[in-house]
N, C-alpha and C positions, 0 to 999 in steps of 0.2 A: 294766742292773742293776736296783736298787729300783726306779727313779722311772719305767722302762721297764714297768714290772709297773703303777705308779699309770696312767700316762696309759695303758693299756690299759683299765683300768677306765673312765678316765673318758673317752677318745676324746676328743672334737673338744671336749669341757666343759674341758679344760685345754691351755693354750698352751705349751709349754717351745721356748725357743729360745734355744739354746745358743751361747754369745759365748766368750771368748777371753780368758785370763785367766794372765798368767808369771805363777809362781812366783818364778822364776830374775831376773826385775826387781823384784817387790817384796821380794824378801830380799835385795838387791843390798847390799854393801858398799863399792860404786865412786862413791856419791855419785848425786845427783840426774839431774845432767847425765847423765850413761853410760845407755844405753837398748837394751839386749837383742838389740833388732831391727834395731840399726844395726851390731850387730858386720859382719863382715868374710863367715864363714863359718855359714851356719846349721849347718852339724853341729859344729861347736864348743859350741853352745846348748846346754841340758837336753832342750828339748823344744818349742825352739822349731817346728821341721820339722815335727811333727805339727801345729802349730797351722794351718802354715799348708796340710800336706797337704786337714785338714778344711776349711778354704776350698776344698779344689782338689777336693774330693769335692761339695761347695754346691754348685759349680758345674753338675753335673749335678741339681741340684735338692733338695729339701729332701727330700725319701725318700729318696736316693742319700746324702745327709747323716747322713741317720738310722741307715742301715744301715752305714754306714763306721765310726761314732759309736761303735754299739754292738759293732763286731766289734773296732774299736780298745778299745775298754773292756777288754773278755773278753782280746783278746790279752795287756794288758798286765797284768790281773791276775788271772791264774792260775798262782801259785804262784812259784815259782821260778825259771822255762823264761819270763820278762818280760821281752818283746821292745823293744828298744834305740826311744826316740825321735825317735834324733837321725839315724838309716840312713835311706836310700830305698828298697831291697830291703825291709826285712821290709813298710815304710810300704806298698807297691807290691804285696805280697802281701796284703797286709788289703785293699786296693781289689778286688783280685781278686775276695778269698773274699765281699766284698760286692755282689761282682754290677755293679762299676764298667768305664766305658768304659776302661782299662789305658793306654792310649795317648796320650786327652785326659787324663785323668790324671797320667799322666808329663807332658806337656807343661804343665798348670797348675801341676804343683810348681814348676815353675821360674818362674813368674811371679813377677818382685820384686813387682807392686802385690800380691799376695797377704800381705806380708808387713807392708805399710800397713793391709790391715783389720786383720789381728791387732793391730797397736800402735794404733788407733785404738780396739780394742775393748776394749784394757786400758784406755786411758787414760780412756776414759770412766767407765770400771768404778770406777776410782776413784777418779776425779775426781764425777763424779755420784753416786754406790751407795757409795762409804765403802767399797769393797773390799780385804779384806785377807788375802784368801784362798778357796780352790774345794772346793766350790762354794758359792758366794752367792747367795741365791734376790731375784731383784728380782719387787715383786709387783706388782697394779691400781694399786695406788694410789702407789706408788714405794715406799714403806718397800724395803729389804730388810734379808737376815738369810743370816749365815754358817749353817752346819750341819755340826758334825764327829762323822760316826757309823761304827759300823762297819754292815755291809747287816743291816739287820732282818729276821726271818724273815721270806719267802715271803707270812705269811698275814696276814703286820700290816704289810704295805707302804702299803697303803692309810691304813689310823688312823693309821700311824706320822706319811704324809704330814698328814693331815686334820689330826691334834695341832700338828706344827710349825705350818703354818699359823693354824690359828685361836691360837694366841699369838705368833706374829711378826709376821701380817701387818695386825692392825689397834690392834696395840698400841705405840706407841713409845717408850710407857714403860719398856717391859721391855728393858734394855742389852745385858746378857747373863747365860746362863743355864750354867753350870758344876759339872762333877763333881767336886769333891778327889781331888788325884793325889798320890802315887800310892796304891793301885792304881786305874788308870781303865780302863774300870769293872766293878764285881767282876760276876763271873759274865755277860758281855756275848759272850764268844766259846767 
């Protein structure tokens, strides 16, 4: 999406590495103890299955990551036809159309420790980063900062990035930064 468009610009000049982060646990109404990843059935989840698919895509390497990343992205948001997170089939198709080994694939989904990085990657998230939602940009220096946008044109992917950045990431004065809703925000889509 956007940020796919930034690190194109900028190649190997930016790092994005993409961690793991419920929704479906931090909005949790079950109390502290209760934790996502220890239910029973991952297809009960939100979306847990994806998380840990994308581990199971890692595992063929960080370009097989990238490609899985971004075709899961696209599948899931275009339009209306937004394919289920919690199935193995559509999950098992996207590996495909990504160019994934299918088979190891299948077989990594079903690894339980897959489902330990994911809860490992929340908890760190916010426990360390103060995360309270995706995506949460952690930077060099640790700051991070949520960002809830809709995708910015094409052609201001870049500046859009370069702006957030240079006031989140070495400012930690700045708390948060908000539009008055509604309507949020006028003329944005």
């Amino acid at each position: 999406m956007w940020l796919d468009r930034v690190k194109q610009e900028y190649g190997d000049n930016l790092d994005i590495r993409w961690k793991n982060f419920s929704l479906q646990q931090i909005n949790s109404k079950e109390g502290p103890e209760w934790k996502v990843w220890e239910q029973v059935d991952l297809h009960e989840a939100r979306s847990l299955l994806a998380a840990v698919a994308g581990e199971a895509a890692r595992r063929q390497g960080e370009e097989a990551f990238d490609r899985f990343h971004m075709a899961l992205l696209t599948a899931r948001n275009r339009g209306s036809d937004r394919i289920p997170l919690n199935e193995d089939q559509p999950l098992i198709e996207v590996a495909q159309q990504a160019g994934l080994d299918v088979e190891r694939f299948e077989k990594d989904l079903g690894d339980p420790e897959l489902v330990q990085v994911v809860a490992r990657d929340h908890e760190e998230s916010t426990e360390q980063y103060g995360a309270f939602g995706s995506p949460t940009f952690v930077f060099e220096n640790g700051q991070s900062a949520y960002l809830k946008t809709f995708l910015p044109p094409e052609e201001e992917s870049v500046e859009t990035f370069e702006h957030f950045v240079g006031l989140m990431a070495a400012r930690p004065y700045i708390g948060e930064v908000k539009r008055p809703q509604p309507p949020w925000p006028r003329g944005a889509v």
